[in-house]
C-alpha positions as CSV (number, residue, x, y, z in Angstrom):
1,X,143.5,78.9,243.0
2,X,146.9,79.7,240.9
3,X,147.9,76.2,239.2
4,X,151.5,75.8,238.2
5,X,151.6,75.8,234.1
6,X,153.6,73.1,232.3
7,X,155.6,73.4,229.0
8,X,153.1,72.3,226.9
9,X,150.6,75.4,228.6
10,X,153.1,77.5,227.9
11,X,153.0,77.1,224.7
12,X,149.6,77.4,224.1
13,X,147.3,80.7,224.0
14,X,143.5,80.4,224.6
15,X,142.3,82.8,221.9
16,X,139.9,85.8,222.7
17,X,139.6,84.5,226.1
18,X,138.4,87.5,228.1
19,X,135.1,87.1,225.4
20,X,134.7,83.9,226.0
21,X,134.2,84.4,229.6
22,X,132.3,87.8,229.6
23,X,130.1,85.9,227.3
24,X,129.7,82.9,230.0
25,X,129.7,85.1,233.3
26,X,130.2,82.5,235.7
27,X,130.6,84.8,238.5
28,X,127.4,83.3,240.0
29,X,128.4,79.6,239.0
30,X,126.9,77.3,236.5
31,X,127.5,74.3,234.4
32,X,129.5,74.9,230.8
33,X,131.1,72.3,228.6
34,X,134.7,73.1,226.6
35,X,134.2,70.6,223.7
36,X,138.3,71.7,222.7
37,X,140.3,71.6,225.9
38,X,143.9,71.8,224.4
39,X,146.0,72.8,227.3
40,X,143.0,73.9,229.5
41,X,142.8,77.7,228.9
42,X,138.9,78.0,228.6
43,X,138.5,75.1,231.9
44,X,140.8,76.6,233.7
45,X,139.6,79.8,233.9
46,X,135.8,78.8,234.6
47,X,137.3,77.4,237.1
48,X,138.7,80.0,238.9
49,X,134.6,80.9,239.9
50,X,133.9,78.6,242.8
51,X,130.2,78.1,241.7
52,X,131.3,76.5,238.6
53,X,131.7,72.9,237.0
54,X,133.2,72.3,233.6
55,X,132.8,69.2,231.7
56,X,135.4,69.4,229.0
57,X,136.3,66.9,225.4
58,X,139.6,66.2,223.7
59,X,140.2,64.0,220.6
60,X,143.6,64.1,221.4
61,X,145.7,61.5,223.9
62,X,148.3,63.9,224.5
63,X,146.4,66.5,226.7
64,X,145.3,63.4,229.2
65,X,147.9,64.1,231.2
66,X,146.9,68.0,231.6
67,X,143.4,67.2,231.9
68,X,144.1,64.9,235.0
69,X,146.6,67.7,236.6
70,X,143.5,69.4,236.5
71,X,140.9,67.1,237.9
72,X,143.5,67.1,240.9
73,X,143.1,70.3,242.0
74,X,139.2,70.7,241.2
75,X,137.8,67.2,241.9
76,X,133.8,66.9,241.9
77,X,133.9,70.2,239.2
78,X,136.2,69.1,236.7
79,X,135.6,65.7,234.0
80,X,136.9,65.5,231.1
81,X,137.0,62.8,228.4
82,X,139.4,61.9,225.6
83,X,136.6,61.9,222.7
84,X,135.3,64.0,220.0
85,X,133.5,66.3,220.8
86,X,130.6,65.0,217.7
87,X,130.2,62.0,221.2
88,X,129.6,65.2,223.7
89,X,125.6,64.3,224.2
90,X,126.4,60.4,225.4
91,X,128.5,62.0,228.3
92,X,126.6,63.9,230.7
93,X,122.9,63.9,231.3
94,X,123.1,67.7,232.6
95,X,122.1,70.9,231.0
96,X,124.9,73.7,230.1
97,X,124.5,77.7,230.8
98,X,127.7,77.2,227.8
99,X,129.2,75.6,225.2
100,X,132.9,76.5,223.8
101,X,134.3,75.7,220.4
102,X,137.4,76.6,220.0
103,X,138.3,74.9,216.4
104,X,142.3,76.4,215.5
105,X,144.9,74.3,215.7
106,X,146.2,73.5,219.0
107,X,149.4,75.0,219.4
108,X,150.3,71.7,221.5
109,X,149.5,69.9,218.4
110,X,151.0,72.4,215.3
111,X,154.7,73.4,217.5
112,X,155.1,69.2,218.0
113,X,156.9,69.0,214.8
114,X,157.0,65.2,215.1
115,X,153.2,65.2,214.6
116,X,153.5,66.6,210.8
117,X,151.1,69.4,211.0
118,X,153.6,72.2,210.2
119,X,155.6,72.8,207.3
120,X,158.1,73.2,209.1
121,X,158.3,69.9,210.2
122,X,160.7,67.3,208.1
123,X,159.1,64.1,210.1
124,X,156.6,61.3,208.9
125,X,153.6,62.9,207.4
126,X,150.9,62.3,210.1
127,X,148.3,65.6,210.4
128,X,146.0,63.4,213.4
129,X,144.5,65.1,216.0
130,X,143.7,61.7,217.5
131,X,141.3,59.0,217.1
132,X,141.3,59.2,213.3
133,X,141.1,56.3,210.8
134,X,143.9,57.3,207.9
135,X,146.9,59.5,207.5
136,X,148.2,62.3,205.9
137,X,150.7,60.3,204.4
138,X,148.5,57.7,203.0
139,X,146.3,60.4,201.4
140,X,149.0,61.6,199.8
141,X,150.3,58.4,198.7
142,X,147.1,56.4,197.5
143,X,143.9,58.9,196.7
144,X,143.6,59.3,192.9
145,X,144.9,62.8,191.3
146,X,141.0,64.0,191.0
147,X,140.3,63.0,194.8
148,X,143.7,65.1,195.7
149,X,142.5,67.9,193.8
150,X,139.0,68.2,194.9
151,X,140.7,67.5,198.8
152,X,142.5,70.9,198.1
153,X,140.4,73.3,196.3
154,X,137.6,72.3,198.2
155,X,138.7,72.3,201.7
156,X,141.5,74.6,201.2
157,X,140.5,76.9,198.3
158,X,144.0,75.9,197.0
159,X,144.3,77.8,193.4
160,X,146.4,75.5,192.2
161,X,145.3,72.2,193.4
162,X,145.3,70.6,190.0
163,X,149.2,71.5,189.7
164,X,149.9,70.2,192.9
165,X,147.9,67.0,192.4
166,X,149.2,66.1,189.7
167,X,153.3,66.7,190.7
168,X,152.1,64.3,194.0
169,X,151.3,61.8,191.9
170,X,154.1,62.0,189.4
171,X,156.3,62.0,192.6
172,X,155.1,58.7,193.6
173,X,155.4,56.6,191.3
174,X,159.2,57.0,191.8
175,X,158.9,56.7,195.7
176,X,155.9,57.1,198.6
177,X,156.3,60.4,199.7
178,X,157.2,59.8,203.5
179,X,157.9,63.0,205.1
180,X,156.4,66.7,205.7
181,X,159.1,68.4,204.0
182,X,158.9,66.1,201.0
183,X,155.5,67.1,200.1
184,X,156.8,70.7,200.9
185,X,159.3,70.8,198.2
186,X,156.1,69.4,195.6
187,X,154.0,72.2,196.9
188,X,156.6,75.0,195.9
189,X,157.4,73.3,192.8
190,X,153.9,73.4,192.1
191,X,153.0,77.2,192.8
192,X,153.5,80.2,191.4
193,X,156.8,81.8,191.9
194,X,155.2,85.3,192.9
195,X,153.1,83.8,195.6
196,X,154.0,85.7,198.9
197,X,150.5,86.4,200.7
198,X,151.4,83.3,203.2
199,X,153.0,80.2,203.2
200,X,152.7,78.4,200.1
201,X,152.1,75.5,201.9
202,X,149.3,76.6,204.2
203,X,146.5,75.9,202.2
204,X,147.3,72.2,201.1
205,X,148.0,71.6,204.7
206,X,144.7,73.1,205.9
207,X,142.7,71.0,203.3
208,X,144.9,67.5,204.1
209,X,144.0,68.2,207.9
210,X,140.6,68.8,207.3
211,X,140.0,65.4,205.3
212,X,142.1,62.8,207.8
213,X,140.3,64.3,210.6
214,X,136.8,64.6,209.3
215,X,136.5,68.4,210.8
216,X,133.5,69.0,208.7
217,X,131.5,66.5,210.0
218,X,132.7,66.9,213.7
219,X,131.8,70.5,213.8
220,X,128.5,70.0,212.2
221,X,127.4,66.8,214.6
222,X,129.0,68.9,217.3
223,X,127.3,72.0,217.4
224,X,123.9,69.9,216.7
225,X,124.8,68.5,219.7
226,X,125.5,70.8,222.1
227,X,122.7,72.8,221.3
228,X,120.6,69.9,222.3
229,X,122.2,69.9,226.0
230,X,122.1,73.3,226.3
231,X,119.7,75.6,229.2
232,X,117.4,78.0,227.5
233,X,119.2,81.0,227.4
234,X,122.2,78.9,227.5
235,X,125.3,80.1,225.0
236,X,126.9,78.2,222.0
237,X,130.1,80.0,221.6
238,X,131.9,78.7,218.8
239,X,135.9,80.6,217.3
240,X,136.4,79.5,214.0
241,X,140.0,79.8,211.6
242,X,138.6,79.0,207.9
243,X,135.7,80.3,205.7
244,X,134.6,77.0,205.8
245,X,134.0,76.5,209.6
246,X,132.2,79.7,209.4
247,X,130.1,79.4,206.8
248,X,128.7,76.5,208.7
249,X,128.3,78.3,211.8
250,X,127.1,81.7,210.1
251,X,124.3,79.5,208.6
252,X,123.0,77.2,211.8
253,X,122.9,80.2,213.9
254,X,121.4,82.5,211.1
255,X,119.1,79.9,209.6
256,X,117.5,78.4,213.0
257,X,116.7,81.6,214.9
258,X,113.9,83.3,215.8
259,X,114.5,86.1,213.2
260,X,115.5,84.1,210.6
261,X,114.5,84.6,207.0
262,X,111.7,82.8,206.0
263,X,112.4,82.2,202.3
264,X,115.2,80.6,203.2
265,X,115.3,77.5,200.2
266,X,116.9,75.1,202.6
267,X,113.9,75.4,205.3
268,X,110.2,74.2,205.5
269,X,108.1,77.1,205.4
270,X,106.0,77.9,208.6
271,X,107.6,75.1,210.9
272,X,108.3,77.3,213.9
273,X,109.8,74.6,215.8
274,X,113.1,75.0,213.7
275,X,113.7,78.2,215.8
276,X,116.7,77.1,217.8
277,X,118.1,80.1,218.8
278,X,117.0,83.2,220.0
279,X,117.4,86.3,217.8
280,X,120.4,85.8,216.5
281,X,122.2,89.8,215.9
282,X,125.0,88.1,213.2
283,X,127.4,89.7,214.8
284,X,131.2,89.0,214.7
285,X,133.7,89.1,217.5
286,X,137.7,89.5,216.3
287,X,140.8,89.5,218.3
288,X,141.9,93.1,219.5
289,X,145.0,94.4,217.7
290,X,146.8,93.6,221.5
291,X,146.2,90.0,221.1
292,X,147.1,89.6,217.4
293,X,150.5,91.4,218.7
294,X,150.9,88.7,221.4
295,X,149.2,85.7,219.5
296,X,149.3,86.1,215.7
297,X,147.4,82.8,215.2
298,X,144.6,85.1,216.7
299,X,144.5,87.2,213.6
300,X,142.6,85.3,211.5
301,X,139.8,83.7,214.5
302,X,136.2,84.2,214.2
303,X,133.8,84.5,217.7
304,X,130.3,84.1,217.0
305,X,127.7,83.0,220.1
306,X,124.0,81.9,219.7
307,X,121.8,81.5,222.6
308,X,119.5,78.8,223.1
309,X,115.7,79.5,222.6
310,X,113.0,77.7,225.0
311,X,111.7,75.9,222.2
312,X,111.8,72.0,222.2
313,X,114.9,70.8,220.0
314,X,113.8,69.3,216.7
315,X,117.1,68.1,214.8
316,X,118.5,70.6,212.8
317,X,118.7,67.6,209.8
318,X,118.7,70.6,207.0
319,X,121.8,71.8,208.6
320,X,123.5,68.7,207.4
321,X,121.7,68.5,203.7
322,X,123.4,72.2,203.2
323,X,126.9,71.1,203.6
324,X,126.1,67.2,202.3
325,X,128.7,68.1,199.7
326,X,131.5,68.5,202.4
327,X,130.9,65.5,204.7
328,X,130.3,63.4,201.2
329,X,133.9,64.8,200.4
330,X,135.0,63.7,203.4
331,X,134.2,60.1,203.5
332,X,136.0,59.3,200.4
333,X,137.9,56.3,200.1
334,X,140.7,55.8,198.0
């Protein structure tokens, strides 16, 4: 069935999405959960196999009104739920043959300039992707200069974080900084006048984003998740933007497989029922050179997939003492 696309589809580019569904080969059906739905890129082409039924998450209110268009035309195949995707186990008592991550920025999300996500933007700053308990803006404008600078370097490996810390808060004290552009203007004061490798705003951005919507945790109780309610043999396919995201997912699926190291400091030795995953081949899938051409935001996205052993799940719970340093970041309060 060909579905009519709206603007906001338009706008938004599933990325690597011919892997995604080699890796899930629904030709002969099955159930698969997409715990990112954005404009329905990953649903919408599962459900183009008549044997299939997706189940699919959004934090974010403003992609209801896709996701019903959607439940329309596929009725009894098609659910989908405006919450994290860290809630995805209290939803559906079935098992998955696969379970997709797509964690970029949704281009619905980034190109809404009202939202405060992009530099580009000059309205209030805001940087939710729904459901979230603080703002950007009142990060900026209450967290202490040391919280601000371990936000940045931590979560966006911001070189200069102390600098631009320190110019927020000297900013201030004169007036709350309101706007995107605002804090734009700090940020350039606050590098170095030779820095040309990207935006000199991207980093700050990235490691505001990261804190107001908790991405750390939500990835880690995510993928936890879904791996419970996956089939054996069942896939977790998971495309990640930032070293951080997959350093996480490098080390769940390398650390709880079958062929895992055993000296591994972070594991109990000789507990075989840690063994999550099936031989996991470390291997990493990148956007061709055709899709970077037509979606640059593809250049820098990571695919890695795990599939699910027969083994009983045992929470991962040395998953979460690895990156304890992260989440502890990341419930801060000012």
């Amino acid at each position: 069935m060909k579905l009519p696309h709206t603007s906001l589809e338009g706008k938004h580019l599933p990325v690597m999405i011919d892997e995604v569904i080699k890796i899930c080969n629904p030709k002969n059906g099955g159930n698969f959960m997409d715990c990112t739905f954005g404009a329905g890129g990953y649903s919408k082409e599962l459900l183009k196999f008549r044997a299939t039924k997706v189940v699919a998450f959004d934090r974010d209110s403003q992609v209801i009104e896709l996701a019903n268009k959607l439940k329309d035309n596929f009725q009894s195949r098609f659910v989908f739920y405006n919450k994290k995707f860290s809630k995805i186990d209290l939803t559906s008592p079935n098992k998955f043959d696969a379970v997709i991550f797509d964690l970029g920025l949704s281009s619905i999300q980034l190109d809404d300039l009202s939202r405060g996500f992009s530099f580009r933007s000059k309205s209030e700053l805001n940087m939710s992707m729904g459901q979230t308990e603080i703002s950007a803006k009142k990060v900026v404008n209450t967290y202490s200069s040391q919280d601000l600078r371990d936000i940045l370097k931590i979560f966006g490996e911001e070189q200069d974080a102390t600098k631009i810390s320190r110019n927020i808060v000297k900013e201030r004290i004169k007036n709350d900084i309101k706007t995107t552009d605002e804090l734009v203007r700090i940020i350039k004061r606050s590098k170095k006048k030779d820095y040309k490798k990207i935006n000199e705003s991207t980093k700050t951005f990235q490691a505001i984003r990261i804190f107001v919507n908790k991405e750390v945790n939500e990835l880690i109780e995510g993928v936890i998740k879904a791996t419970k309610i996956l089939k054996p043999g069942g896939k977790l396919i998971v495309i990640s933007f930032h070293s951080i995201e997959d350093k996480i997912i490098k080390f769940y699926f390398k650390n709880f497989s079958k062929n895992r190291s055993r000296s591994n400091k972070y594991l109990p030795e000789n507990v075989d029922y840690l063994s999550l995953f099936d031989d996991y081949k470390n291997k990493v899938i990148k956007a061709s050179s055709k899709e970077v051409k037509r979606n640059p935001r593809s250049r820098s996205a990571k695919l890695r997939v795990a599939i699910r052993s027969s083994d009983k799940f045992i929470d991962p719970e040395e998953l979460r003492k690895k990156f304890k340093y992260l989440t502890d970041l990341e419930k801060r309060i000012a």
